[in-house]
DRENDO-1510 file (C-alpha; in Angstrom, 1 decimal, always signed):
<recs>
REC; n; res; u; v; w
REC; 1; UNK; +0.3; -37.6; +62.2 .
REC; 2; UNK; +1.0; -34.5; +60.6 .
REC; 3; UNK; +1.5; -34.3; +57.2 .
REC; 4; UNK; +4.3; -31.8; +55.5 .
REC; 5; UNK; +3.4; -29.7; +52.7 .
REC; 6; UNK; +7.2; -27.9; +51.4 .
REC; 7; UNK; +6.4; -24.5; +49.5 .
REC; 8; UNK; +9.5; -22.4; +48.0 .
REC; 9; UNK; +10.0; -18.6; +47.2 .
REC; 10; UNK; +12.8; -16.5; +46.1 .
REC; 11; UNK; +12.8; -13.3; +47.7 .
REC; 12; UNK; +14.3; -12.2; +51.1 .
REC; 13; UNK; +13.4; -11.2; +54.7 .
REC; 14; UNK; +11.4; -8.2; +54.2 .
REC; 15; UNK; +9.6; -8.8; +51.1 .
REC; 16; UNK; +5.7; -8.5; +50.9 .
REC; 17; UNK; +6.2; -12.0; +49.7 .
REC; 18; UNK; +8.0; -13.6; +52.2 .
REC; 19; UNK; +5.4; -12.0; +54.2 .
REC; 20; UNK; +2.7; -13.3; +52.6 .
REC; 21; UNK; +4.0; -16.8; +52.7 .
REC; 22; UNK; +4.8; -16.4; +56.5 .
REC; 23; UNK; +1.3; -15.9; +56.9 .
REC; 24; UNK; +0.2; -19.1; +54.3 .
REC; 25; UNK; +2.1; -21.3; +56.6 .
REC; 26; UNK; +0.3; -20.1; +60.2 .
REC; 27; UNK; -2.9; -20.2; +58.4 .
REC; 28; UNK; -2.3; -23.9; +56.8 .
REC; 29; UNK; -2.0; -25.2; +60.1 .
REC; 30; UNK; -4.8; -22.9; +62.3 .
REC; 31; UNK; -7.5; -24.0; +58.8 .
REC; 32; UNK; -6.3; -27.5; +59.3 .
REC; 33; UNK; -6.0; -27.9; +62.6 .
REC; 34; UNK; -2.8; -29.0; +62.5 .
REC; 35; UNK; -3.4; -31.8; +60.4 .
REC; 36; UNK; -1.5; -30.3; +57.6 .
REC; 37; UNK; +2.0; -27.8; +58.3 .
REC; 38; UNK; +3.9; -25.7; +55.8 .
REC; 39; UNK; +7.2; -25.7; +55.2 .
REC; 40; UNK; +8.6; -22.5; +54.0 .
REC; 41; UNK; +11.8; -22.4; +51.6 .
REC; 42; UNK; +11.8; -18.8; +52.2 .
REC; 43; UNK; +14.9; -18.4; +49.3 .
REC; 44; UNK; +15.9; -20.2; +47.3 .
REC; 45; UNK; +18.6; -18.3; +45.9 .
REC; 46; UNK; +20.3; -18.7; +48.9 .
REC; 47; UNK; +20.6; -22.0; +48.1 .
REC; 48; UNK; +22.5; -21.2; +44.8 .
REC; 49; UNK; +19.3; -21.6; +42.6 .
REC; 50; UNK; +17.7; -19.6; +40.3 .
REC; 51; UNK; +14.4; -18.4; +41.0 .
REC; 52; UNK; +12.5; -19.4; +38.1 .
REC; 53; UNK; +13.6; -23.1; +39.2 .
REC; 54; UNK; +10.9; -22.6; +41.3 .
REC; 55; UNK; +8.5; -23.6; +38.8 .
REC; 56; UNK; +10.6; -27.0; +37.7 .
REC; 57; UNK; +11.0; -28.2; +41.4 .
REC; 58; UNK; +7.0; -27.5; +42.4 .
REC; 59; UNK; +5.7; -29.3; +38.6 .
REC; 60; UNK; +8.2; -32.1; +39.5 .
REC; 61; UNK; +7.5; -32.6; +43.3 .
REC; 62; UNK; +10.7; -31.2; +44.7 .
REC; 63; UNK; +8.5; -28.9; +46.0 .
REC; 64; UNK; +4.3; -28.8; +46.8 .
REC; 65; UNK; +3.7; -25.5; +46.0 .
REC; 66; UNK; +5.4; -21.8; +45.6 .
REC; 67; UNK; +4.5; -18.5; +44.5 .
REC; 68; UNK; +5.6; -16.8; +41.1 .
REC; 69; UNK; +5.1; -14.2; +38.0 .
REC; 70; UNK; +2.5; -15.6; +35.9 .
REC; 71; UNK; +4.2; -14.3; +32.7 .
REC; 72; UNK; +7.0; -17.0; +33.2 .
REC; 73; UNK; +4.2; -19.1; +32.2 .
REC; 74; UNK; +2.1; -17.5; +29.6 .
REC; 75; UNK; +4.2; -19.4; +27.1 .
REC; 76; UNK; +2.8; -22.3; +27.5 .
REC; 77; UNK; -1.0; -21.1; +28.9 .
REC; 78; UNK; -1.3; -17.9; +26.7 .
REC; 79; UNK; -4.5; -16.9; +28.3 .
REC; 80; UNK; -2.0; -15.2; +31.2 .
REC; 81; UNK; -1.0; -12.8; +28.9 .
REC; 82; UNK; -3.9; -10.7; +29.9 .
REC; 83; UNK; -2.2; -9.5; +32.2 .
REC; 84; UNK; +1.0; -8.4; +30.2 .
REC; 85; UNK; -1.4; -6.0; +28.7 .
REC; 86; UNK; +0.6; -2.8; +29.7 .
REC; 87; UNK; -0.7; +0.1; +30.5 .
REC; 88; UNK; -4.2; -1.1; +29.9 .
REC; 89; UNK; -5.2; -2.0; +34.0 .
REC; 90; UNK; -4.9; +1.0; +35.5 .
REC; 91; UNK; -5.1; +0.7; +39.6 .
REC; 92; UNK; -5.1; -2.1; +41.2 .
REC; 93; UNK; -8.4; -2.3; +42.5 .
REC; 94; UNK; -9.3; -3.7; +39.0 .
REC; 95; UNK; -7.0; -5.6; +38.5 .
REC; 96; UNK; -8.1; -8.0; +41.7 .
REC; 97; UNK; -11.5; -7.8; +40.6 .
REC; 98; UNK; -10.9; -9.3; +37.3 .
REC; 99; UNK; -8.5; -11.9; +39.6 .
REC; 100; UNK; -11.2; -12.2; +42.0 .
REC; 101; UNK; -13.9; -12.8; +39.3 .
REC; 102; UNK; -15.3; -15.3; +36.5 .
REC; 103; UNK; -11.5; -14.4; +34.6 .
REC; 104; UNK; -10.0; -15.8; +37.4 .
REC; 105; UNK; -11.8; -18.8; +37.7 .
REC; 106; UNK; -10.9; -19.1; +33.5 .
REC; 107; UNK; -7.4; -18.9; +34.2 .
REC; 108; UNK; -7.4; -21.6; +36.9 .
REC; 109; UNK; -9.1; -24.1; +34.5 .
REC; 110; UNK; -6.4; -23.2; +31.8 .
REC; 111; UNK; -3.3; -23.7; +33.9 .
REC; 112; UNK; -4.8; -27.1; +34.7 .
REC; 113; UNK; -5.5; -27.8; +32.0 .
REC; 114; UNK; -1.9; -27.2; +30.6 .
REC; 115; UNK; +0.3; -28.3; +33.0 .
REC; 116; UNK; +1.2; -30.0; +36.5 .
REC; 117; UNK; -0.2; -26.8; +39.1 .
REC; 118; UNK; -3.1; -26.1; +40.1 .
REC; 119; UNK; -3.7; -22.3; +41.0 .
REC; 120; UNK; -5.2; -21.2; +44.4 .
REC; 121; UNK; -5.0; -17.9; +44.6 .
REC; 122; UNK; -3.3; -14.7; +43.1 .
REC; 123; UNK; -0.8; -12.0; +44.9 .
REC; 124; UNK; -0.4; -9.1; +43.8 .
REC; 125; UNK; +3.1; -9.1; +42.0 .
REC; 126; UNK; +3.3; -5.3; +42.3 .
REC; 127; UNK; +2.8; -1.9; +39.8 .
REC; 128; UNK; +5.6; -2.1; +37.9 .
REC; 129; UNK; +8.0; +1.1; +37.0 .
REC; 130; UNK; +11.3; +1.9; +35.2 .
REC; 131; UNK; +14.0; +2.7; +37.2 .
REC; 132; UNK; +18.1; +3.4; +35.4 .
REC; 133; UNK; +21.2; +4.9; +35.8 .
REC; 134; UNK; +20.0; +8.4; +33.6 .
REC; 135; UNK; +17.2; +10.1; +34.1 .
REC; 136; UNK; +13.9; +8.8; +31.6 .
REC; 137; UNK; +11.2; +11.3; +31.0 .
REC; 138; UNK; +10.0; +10.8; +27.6 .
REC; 139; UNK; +9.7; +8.7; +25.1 .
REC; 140; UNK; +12.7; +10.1; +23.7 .
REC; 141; UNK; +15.2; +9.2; +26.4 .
REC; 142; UNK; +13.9; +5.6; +26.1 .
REC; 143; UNK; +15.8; +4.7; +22.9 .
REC; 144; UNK; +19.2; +2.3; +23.0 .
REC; 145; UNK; +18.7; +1.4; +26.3 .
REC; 146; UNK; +19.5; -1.8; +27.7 .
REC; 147; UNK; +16.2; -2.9; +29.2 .
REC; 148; UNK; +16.2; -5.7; +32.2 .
REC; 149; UNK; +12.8; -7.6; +31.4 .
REC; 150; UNK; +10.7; -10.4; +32.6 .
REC; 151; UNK; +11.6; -13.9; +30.6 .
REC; 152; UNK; +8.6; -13.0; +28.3 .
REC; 153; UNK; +8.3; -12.5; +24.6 .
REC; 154; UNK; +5.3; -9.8; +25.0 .
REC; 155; UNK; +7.1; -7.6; +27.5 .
REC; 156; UNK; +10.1; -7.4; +25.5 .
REC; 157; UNK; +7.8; -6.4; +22.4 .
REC; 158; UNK; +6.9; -3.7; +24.4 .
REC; 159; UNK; +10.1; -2.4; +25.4 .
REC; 160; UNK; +11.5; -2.5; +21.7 .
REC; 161; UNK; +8.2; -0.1; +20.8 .
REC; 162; UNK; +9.3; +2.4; +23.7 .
REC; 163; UNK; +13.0; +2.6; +21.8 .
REC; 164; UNK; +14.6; +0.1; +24.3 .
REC; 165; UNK; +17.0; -3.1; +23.9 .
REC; 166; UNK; +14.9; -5.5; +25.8 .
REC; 167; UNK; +17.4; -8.5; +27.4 .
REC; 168; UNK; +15.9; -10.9; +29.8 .
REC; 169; UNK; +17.8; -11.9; +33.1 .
REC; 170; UNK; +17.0; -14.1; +35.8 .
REC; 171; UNK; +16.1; -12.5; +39.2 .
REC; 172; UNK; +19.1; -14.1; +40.6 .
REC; 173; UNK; +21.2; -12.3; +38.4 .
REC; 174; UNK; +19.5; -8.9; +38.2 .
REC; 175; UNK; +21.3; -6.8; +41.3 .
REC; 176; UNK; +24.9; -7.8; +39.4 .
REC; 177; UNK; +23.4; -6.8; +36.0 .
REC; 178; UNK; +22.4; -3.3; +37.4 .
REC; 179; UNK; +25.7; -2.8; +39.2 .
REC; 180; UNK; +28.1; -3.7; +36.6 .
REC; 181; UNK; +26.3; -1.7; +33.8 .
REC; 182; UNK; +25.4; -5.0; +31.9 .
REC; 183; UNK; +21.7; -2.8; +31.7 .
REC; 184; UNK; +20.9; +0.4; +31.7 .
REC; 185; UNK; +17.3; +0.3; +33.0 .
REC; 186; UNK; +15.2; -2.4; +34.5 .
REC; 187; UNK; +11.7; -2.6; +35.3 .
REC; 188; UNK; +10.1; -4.0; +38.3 .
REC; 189; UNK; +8.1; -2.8; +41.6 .
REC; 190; UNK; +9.5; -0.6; +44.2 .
REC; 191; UNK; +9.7; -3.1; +46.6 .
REC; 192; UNK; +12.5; -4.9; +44.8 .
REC; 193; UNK; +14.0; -2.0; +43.3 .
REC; 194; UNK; +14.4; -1.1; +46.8 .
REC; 195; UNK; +15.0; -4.5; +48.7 .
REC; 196; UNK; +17.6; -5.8; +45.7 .
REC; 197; UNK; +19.2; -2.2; +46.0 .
REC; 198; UNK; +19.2; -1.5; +42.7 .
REC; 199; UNK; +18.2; +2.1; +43.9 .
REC; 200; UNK; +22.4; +2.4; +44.8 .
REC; 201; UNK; +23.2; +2.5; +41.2 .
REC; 202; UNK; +19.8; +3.2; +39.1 .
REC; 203; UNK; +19.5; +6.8; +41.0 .
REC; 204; UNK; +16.0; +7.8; +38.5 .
REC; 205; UNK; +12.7; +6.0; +38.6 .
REC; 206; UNK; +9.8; +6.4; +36.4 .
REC; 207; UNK; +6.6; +5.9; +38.2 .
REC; 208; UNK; +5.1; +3.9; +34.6 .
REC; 209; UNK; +2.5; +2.0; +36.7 .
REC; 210; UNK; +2.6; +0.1; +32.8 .
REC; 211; UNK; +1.4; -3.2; +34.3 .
REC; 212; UNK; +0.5; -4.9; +37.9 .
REC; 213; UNK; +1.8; -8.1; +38.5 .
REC; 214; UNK; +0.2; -11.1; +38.8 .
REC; 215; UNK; +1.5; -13.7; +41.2 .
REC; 216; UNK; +0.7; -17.4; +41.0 .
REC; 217; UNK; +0.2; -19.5; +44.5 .
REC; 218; UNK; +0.7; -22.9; +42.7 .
REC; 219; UNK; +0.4; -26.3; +44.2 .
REC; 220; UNK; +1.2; -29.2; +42.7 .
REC; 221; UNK; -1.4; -31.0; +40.7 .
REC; 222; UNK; -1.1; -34.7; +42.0 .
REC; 223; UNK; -0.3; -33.4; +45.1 .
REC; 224; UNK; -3.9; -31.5; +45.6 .
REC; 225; UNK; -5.2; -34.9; +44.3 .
REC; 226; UNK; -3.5; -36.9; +46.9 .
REC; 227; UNK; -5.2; -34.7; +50.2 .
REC; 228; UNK; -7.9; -35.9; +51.7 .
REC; 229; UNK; -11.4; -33.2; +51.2 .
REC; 230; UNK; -10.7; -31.7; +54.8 .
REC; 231; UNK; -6.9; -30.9; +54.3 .
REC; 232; UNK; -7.7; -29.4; +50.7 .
REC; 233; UNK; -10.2; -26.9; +52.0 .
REC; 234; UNK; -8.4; -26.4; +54.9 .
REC; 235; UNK; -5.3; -25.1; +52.4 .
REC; 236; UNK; -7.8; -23.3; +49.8 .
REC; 237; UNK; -8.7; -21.4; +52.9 .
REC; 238; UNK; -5.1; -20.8; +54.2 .
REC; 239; UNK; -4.4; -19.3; +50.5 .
REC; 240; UNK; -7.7; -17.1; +50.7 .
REC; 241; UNK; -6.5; -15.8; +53.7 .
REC; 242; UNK; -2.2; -15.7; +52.6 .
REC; 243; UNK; -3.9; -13.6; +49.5 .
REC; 244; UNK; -5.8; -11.1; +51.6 .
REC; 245; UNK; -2.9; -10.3; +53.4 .
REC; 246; UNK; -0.1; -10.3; +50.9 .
REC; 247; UNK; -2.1; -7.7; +48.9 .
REC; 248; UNK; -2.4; -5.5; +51.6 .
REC; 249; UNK; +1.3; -6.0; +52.1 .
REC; 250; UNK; +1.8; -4.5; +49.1 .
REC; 251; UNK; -0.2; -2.0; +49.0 .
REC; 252; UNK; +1.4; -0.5; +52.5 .
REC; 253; UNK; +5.0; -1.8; +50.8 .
REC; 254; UNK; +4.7; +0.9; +48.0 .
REC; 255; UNK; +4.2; +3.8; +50.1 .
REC; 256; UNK; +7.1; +2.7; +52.5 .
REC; 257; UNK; +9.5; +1.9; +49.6 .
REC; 258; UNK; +8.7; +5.1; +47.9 .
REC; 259; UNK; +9.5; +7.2; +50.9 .
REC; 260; UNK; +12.6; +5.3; +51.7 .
REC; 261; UNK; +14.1; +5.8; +48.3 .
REC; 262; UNK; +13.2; +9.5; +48.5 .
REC; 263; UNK; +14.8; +9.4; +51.7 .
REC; 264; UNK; +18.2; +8.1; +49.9 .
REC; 265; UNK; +18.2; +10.6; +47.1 .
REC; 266; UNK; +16.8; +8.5; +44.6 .
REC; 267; UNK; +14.6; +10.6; +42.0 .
REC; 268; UNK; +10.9; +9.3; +41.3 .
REC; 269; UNK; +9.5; +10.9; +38.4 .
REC; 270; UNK; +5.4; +10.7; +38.2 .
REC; 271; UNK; +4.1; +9.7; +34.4 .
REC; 272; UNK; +1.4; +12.8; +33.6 .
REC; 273; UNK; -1.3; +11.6; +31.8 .
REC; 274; UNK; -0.2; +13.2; +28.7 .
REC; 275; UNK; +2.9; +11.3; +28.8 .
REC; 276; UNK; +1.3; +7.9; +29.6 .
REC; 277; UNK; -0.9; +8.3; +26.7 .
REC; 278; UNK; +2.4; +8.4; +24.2 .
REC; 279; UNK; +3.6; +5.5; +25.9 .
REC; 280; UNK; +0.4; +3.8; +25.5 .
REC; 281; UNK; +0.2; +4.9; +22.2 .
REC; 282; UNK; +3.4; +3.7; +21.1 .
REC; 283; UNK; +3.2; -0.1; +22.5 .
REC; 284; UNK; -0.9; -0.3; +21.7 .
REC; 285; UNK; +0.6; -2.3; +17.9 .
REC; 286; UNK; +2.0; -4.6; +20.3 .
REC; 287; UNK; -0.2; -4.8; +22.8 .
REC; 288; UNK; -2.8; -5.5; +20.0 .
REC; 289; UNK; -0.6; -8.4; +18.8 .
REC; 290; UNK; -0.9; -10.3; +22.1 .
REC; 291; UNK; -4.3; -9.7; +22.4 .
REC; 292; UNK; -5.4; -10.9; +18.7 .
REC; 293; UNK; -3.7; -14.9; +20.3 .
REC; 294; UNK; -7.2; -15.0; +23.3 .
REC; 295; UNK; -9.9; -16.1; +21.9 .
REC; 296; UNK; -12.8; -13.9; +21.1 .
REC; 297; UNK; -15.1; -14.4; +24.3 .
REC; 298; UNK; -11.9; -14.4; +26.5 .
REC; 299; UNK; -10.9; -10.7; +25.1 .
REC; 300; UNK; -14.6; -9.7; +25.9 .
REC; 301; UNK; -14.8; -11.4; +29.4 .
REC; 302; UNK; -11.4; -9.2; +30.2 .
REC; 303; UNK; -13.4; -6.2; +28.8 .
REC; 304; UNK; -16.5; -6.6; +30.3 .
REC; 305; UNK; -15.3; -7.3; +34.1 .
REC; 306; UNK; -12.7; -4.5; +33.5 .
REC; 307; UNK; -15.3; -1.8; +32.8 .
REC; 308; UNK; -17.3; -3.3; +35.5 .
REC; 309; UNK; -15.0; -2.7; +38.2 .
</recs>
């Protein structure tokens, strides 16, 4: 008998998430041979939720596993806030060799340690960027803006040092936020500044690059515990190869979204490295802040595999 594993995301048809869970589910059942099938809850938000429920229904049961932002969660297991270190990672190539590392392995053990998941594998959330309705090019054209942000105390700490009014709102809600005016700026990757079209009313996008995100692929804790050996490897393997292909989604994704919202009109403004250093500058008080809550030998683990890769 086959058993069903149910795994939820939020995003539509053509994201490089639905994508990447399209391609969990055919691998759960090739790695298992078929002992084991995945059911994918593609949105959600279709289904009148919000997407951060996500994280309630897979903790609870509703749900075996899903995918989603790691910063939703660095409340309650700090140690993810090394990755809300903005404009500190600079490509993504390091940033998935400190995933793909000893850090990584850290991380896992903290999120079980905290709570109900268990973490098998991180996709990339995407380089994040500004986009609003006027056009921001310095540091100067930040201030009294509304700011969309991530539910997440750090980010919006780092917004209010770059002159904006940080307010967070749920994905759900975002496209009717942008479209009414409720904010004049949001920040998020191409992809979903694109696929949300919040391009049709926030015509200017800053190419920031401040942060990449980090997605969790979380699976309920008891529910790991309950699969035989076979069917636990089999899924560890599925997610090894879900991650593979997700990131290389995204990868393509930016280059696609970023000619597409040319093609519309849409104006995308590249940060010179001048200018990215007074950004830096003026969060690095607040960046400092969230980095003074690791402990010691975390901070220098994030260091160390950072310059190493």
């Amino acid at each position: 008998m086959t058993l069903e594993l149910k795994f939820g995301g939020y995003q539509g048809d053509r994201s490089v998430h639905t994508r990447g869970g399209r391609v969990l589910a055919e691998a759960v059942a090739e790695e298992t041979g078929g002992a084991v099938s995945l059911a994918f809850d593609e949105n959600i938000v279709a289904r009148g939720h919000k997407a951060a429920d996500l994280l309630s229904m897979t903790e609870g049961g509703e749900l075996d596993g899903c995918y989603f932002s790691s910063s939703y969660l660095a409340k309650r297991i700090p140690e993810l806030g090394l990755f809300d270190q903005h404009f500190v990672v600079p490509d993504r190539r390091r940033a998935y060799a400190l995933l793909d590392g000893a850090l990584g392995d850290r991380l896992r053990r903290e999120v079980a340690a905290a709570t109900g998941y268990e973490v098998l594998g991180y996709w990339d959330n995407g380089l994040r960027h500004i986009s609003s309705a006027v056009s921001v090019k310095t540091l100067d054209d930040c201030k009294g803006l509304k700011i969309r942000t991530l539910a997440n105390e750090d980010h919006q700490r780092v917004f209010r040092a770059l002159g904006f009014d940080p307010m967070a709102i749920d994905v759900r809600d975002l496209p009717d936020a942008v479209k009414s005016g409720r904010v004049d700026a949001q920040e998020n990757p191409l992809t979903n500044i694109l696929n949300f079209e919040l391009y049709q009313t926030h015509r200017h996008i800053l190419l920031t690059r401040h942060l990449l995100g980090v997605a969790l692929v979380l699976f309920n804790a008891e529910r790991m515990k309950s699969l035989n050996p076979n069917a636990g490897d089999g899924l560890q393997r599925a997610v090894d190869r879900s991650v593979d292909a997700q990131r290389r989604f995204a990868e393509e994704d930016d280059a696609i979204c970023s000619a597409e919202l040319r093609r519309q009109g849409v104006e995308l403004i590249e940060l010179d490295n001048a200018t990215r250093e007074i950004f830096a500058k003026a969060t690095r008080a607040e960046v400092d802040v969230t980095r003074r809550r690791f402990a010691p030998e975390l901070r220098e683990l994030f260091d160390t595999e950072l310059r190493a890769a």
